[in-house]
C-alpha positions in Angstrom: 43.6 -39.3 -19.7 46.7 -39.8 -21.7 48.7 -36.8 -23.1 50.9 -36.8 -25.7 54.6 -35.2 -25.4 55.7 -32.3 -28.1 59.8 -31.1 -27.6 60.5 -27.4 -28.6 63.5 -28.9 -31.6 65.8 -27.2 -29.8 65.4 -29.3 -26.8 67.1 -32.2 -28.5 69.4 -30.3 -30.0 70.5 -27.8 -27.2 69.5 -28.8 -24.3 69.8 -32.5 -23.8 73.4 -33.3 -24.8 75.2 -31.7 -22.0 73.0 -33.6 -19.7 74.6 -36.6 -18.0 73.1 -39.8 -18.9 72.0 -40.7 -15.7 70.3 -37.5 -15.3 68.8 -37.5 -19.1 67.3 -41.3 -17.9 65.8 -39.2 -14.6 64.2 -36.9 -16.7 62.8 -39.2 -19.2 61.2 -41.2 -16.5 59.7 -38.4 -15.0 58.3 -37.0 -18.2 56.9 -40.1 -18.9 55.3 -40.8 -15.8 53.8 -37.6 -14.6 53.5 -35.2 -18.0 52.4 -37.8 -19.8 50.0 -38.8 -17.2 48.6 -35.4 -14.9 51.0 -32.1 -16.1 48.6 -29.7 -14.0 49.0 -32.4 -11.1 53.0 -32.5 -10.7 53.8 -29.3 -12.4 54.0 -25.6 -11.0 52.5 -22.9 -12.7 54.8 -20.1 -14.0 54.3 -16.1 -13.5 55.0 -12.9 -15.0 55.9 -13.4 -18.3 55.7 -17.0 -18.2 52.3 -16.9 -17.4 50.2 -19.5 -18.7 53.8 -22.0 -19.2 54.3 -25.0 -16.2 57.6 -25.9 -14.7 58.4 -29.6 -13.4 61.0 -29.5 -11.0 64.2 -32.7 -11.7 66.5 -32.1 -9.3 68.5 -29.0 -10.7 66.7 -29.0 -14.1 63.7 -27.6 -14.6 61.5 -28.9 -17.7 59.3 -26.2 -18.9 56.0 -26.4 -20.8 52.5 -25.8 -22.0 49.5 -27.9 -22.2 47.5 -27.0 -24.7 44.4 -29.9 -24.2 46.2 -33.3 -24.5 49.3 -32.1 -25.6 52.4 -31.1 -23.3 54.7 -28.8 -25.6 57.7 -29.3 -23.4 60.2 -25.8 -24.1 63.5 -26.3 -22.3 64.9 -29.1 -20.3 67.8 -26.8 -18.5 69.6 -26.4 -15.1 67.7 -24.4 -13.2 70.1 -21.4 -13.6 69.9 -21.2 -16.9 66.2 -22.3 -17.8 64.0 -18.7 -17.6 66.1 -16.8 -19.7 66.4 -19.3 -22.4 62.4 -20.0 -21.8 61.8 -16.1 -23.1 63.6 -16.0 -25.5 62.7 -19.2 -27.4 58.8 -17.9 -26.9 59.5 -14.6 -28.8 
């Protein structure tokens, strides 16, 4: 089954410009072969207040998001310092 890719439009905006290109191209190619492909294969569920909400793990970013039958809604693409906090708040 195929799945089609949503972005949060802050994740364009916000999060993908400080990104280094070769890292952008890293996360490109792995939303596009395992989101779009098996989300609930590659990704990690999240707890607590996140529950419900997947993480996929790019080296230090973490790209965060729901699937919601064959769409991925993909939240935040952030380091991983950074990502949980900005997660909450762009869910209120």
């Amino acid at each position: 089954m195929a799945f089609t890719v949503k972005y949060h439009p802050d994740v364009k905006s916000n999060d993908l410009p400080p990104i280094n290109a070769k890292m952008r191209e890293r996360i490109k190619r792995a939303i596009e072969t395992r989101l779009m492909t098996a989300p609930q294969e590659y990704g990690l569920p999240l707890r607590k207040n996140l529950g419900g909400y997947w993480k996929l793990r790019v080296g230090d970013y973490r790209v965060v998001f729901k699937v919601e039958g064959e769409i991925v809604y993909v939240l935040a693409i952030r380091h991983r310092k950074h990502v949980y906090e900005d997660v909450t708040a762009r869910i209120k």
